[in-house]
TORKOL-4160 file (C-alpha; in steps of 0.2 Angstrom, whole numbers, padded with zeros to 4 digits, m for minus):
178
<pt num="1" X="0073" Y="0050" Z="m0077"/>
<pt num="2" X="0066" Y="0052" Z="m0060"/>
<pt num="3" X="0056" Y="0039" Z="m0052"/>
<pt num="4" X="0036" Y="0045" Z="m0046"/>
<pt num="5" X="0035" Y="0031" Z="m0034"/>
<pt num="6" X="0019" Y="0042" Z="m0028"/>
<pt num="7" X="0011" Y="0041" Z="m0045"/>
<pt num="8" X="0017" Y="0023" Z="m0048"/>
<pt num="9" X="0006" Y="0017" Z="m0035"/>
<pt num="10" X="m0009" Y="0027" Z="m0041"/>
<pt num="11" X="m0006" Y="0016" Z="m0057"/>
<pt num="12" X="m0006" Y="0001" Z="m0047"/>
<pt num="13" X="m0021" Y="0004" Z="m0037"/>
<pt num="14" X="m0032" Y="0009" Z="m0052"/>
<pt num="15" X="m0024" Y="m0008" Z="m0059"/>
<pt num="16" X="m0030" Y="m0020" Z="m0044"/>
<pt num="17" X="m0046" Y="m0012" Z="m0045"/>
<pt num="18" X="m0050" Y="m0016" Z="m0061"/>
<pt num="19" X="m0042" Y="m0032" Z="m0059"/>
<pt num="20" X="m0052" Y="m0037" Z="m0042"/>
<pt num="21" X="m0068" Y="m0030" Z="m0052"/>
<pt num="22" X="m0066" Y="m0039" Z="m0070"/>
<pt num="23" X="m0060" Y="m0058" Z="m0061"/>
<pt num="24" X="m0076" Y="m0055" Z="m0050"/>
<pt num="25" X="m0085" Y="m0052" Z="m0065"/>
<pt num="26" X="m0077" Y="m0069" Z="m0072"/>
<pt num="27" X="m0071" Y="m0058" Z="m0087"/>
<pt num="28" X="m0062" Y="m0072" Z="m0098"/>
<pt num="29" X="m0053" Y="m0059" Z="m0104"/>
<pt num="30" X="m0044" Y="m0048" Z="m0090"/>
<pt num="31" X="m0023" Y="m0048" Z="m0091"/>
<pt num="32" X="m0016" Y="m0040" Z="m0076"/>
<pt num="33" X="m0002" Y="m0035" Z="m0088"/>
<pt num="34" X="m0013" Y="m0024" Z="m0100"/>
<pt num="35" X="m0023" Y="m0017" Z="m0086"/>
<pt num="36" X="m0008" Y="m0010" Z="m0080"/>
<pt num="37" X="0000" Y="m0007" Z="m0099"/>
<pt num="38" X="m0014" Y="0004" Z="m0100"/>
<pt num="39" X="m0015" Y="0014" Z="m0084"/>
<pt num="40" X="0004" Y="0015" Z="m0088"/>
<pt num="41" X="0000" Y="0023" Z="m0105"/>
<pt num="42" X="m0005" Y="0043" Z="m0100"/>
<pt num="43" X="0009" Y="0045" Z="m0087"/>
<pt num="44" X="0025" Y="0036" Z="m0096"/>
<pt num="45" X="0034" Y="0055" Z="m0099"/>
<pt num="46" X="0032" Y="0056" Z="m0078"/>
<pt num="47" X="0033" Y="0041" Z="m0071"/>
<pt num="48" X="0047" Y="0034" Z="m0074"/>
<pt num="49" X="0048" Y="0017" Z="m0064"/>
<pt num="50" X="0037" Y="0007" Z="m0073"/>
<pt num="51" X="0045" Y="m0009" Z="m0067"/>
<pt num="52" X="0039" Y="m0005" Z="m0049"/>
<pt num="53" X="0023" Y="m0003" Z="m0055"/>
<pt num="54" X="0021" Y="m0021" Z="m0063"/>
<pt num="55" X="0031" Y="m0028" Z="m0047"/>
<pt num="56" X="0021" Y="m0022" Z="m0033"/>
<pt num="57" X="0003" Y="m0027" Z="m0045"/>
<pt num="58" X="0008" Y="m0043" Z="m0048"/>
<pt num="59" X="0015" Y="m0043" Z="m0032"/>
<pt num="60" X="0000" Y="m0038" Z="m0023"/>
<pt num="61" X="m0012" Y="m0050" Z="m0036"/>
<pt num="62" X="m0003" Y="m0064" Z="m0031"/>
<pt num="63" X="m0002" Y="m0063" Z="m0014"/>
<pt num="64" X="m0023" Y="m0058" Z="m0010"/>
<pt num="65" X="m0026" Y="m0074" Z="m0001"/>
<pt num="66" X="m0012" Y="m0072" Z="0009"/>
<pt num="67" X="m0014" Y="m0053" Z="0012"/>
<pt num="68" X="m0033" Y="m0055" Z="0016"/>
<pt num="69" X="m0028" Y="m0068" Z="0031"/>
<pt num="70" X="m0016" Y="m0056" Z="0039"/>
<pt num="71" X="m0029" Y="m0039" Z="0036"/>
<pt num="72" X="m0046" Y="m0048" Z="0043"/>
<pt num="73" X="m0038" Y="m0050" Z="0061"/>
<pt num="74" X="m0034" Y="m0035" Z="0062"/>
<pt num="75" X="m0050" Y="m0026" Z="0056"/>
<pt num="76" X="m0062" Y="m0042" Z="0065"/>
<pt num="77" X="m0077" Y="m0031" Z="0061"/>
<pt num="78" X="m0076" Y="m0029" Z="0043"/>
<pt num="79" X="m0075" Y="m0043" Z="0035"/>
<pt num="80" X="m0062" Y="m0041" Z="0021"/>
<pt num="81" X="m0077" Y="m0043" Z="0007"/>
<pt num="82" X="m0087" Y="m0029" Z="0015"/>
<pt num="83" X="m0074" Y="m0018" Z="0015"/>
<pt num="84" X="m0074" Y="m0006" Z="m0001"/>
<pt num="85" X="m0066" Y="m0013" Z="m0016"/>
<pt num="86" X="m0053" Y="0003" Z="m0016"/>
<pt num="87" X="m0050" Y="0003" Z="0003"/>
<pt num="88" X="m0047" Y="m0016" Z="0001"/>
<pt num="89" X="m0032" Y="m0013" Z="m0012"/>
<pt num="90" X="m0026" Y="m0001" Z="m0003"/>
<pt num="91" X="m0024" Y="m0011" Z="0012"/>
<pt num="92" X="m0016" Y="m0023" Z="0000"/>
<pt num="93" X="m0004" Y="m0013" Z="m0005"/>
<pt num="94" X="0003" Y="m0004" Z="0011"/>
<pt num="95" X="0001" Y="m0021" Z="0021"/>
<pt num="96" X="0012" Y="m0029" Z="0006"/>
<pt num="97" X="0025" Y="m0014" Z="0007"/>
<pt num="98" X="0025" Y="m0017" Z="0026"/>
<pt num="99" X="0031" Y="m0034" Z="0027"/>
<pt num="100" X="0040" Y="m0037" Z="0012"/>
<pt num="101" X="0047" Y="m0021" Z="0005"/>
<pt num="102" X="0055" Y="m0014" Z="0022"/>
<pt num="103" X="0074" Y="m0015" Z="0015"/>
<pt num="104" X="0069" Y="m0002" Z="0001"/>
<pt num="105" X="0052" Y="0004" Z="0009"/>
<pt num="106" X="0052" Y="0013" Z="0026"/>
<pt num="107" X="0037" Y="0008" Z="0035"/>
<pt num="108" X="0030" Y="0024" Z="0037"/>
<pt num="109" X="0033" Y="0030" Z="0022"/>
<pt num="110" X="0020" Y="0014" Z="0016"/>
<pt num="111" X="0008" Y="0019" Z="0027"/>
<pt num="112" X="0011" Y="0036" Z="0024"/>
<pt num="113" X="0008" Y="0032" Z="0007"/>
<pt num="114" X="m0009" Y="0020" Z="0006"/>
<pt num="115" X="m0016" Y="0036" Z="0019"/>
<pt num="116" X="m0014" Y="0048" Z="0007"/>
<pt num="117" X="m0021" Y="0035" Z="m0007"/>
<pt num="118" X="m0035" Y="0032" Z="0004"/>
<pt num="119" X="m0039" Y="0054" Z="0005"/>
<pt num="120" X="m0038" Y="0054" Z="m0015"/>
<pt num="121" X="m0051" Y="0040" Z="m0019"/>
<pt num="122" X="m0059" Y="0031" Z="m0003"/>
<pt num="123" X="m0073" Y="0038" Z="0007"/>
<pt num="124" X="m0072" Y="0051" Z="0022"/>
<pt num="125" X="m0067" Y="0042" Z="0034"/>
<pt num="126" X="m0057" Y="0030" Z="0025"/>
<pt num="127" X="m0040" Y="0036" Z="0028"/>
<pt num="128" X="m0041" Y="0035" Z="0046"/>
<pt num="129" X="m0046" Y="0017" Z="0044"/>
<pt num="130" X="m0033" Y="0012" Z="0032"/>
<pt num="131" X="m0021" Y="0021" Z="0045"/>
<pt num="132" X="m0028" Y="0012" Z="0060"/>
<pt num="133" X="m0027" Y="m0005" Z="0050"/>
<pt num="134" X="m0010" Y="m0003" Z="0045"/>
<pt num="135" X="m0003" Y="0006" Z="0060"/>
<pt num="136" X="m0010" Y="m0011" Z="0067"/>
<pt num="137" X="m0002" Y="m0020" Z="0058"/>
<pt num="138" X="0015" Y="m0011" Z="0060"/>
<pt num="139" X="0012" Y="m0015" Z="0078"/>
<pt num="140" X="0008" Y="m0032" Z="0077"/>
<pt num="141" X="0021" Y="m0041" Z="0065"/>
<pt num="142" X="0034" Y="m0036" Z="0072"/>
<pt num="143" X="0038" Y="m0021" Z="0058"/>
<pt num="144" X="0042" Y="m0007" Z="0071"/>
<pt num="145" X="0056" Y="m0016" Z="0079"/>
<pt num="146" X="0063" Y="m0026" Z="0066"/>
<pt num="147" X="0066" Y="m0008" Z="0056"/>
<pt num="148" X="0073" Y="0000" Z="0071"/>
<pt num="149" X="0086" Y="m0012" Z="0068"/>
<pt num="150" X="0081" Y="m0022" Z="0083"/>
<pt num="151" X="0079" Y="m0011" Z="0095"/>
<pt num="152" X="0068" Y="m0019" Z="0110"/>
<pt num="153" X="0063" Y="m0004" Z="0119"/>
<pt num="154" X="0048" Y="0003" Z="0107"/>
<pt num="155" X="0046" Y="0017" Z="0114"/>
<pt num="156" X="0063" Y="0023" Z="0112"/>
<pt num="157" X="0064" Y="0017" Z="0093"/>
<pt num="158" X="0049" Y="0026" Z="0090"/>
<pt num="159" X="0055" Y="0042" Z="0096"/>
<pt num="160" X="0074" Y="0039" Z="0086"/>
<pt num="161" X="0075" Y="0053" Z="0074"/>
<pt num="162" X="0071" Y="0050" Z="0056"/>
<pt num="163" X="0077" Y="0054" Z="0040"/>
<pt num="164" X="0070" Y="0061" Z="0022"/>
<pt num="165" X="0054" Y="0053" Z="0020"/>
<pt num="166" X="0052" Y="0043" Z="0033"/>
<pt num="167" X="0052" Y="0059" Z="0044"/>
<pt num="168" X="0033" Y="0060" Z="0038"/>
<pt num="169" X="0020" Y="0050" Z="0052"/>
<pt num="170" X="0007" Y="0039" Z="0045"/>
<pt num="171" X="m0006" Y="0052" Z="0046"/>
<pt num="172" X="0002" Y="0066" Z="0038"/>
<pt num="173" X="m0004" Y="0077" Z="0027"/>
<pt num="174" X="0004" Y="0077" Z="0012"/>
<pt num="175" X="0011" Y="0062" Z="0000"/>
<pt num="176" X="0028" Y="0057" Z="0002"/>
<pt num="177" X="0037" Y="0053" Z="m0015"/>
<pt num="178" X="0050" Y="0041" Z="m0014"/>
């Protein structure tokens, strides 16, 4: 069965939401395992991968603190509270793909990816702030040269061709499924 890594993260953004919602709510309750069981539940015909969907939310829920540090530099005036709750977990995720999935993930294709999550359920001008964030983050950690396989002129990296779906820029239009 074919893997809808697209759809998968889908799942795991309505997951943190809930999540980040329902432990806010100091709900005694909340399981990140059933959220996701659930959100799993309507689309287990076409998805596929379930496993990446429980890896990259508990993944994602346990690293917050950590991601938060390395997102509120980089976006100095928004604090990472103000910022919307979906926005927020969608930073989380890309910024999580970026520096820790870049031997399965390409880069762009993650921030391809949280861009066209942030068009299907942030605000209007969220997907250009979820691009600029990330993009920035790309920049700064290192992430463009160590996945141009240590190449030190950027430039010329950045201009290297690509393949399959790492072909597609961060602000492309359409979704790339992995």
């Amino acid at each position: 069965m074919a893997s809808n890594r697209h759809l998968g993260r889908v799942i795991v953004l309505q997951s943190l939401y809930e999540y980040e919602l329902r432990t806010l709510a100091k709900d005694p309750v909340v399981d990140l395992d059933r959220i996701v069981a659930k959100n799993i539940e309507p689309y287990e015909g076409t998805l596929g991968d379930t496993e990446f969907v429980y890896a990259l939310s508990h993944a994602v829920v346990d690293n917050f603190g950590a991601l938060d540090a390395v997102l509120q530099p980089m976006a100095p005036e928004w604090p990472i509270s103000s910022i919307a709750a979906v926005d927020r977990n969608i930073l989380r995720m890309g910024l999580y793909e970026l520096s820790e999935c870049r031997d399965k993930i390409p880069p762009k294709v993650a921030i391809n990816e949280a861009v066209e999550l942030a068009k299907a359920f942030g605000a209007d001008n969220s997907s250009r702030f979820v691009n600029g964030v990330l993009g920035t983050a790309y920049r700064k950690l290192g992430i463009a040269e160590e996945s141009n396989h240590g190449s030190n002129d950027k430039k010329e990296a950045d201009e290297q061709p690509s393949t399959d779906a790492e072909a597609s820029e961060p602000e492309g239009s359409g979704a790339v499924s992995e």
